[in-house]
N, C-alpha and C positions, 0 to 999 in steps of 0.2 A: 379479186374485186370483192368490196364489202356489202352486204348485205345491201346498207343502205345505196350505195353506190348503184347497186342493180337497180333497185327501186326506180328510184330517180331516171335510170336509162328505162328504164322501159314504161317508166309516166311520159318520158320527152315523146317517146316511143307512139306511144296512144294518143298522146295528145296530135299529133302532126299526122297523123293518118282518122283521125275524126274530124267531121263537124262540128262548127260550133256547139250546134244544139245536142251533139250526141254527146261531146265529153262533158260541158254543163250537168246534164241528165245523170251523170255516172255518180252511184254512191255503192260506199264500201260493203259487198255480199249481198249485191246485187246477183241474178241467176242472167246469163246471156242465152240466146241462142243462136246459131247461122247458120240458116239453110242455103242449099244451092250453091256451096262453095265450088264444088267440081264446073258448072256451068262459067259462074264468074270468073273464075282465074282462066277458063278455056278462053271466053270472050273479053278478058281483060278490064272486065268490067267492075264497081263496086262492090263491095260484099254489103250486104243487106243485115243488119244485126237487129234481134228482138230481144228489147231488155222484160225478160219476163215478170221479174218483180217489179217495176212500174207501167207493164204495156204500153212498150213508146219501142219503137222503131228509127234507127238510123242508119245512114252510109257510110262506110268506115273503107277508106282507100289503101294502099299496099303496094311497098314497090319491092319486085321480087324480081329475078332476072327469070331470063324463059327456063333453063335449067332449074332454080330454084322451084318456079310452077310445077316443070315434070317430076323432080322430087316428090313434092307434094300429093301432085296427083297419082302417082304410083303408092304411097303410103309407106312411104322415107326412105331413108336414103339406098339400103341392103336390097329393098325391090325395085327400087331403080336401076341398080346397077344388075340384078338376077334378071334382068329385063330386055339386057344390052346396052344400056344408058350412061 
């Protein structure tokens, strides 16, 4: 896959799991932050994203499977599976 090729996947990427107003808001080297990741993916709920460089906040959704989450939440894939998983 080429460079741009990835790009573009992973713009479609962003774009489909934001809100209007949050990928609007997106410019290039911008600084993010996301707190409360471990909560949200436990409750299934939104991640909360704070764009640091414009102090603007928004909901950014994700579809992961329940496996994918536990990956995640163990801190990838080697301690998941050193885990039992």
């Amino acid at each position: 896959m080429g460079i741009e090729h990835e790009v573009a996947v992973k713009e479609k990427r962003v774009r489909a799991f934001l809100d209007e107003a949050g990928y609007d808001a997106l410019k290039q080297g911008d600084e993010w932050e996301i707190t409360g990741i471990h909560a949200a993916l436990r409750g299934g709920e939104p991640l909360t994203v704070h764009n640091l460089s414009q102090d603007q906040s928004f909901q950014a959704n994700y579809s992961l499977t329940e496996r994918q989450i536990n990956i995640l939440l163990a801190g990838g894939l080697l301690n998941y599976i050193k885990a039992g998983g």
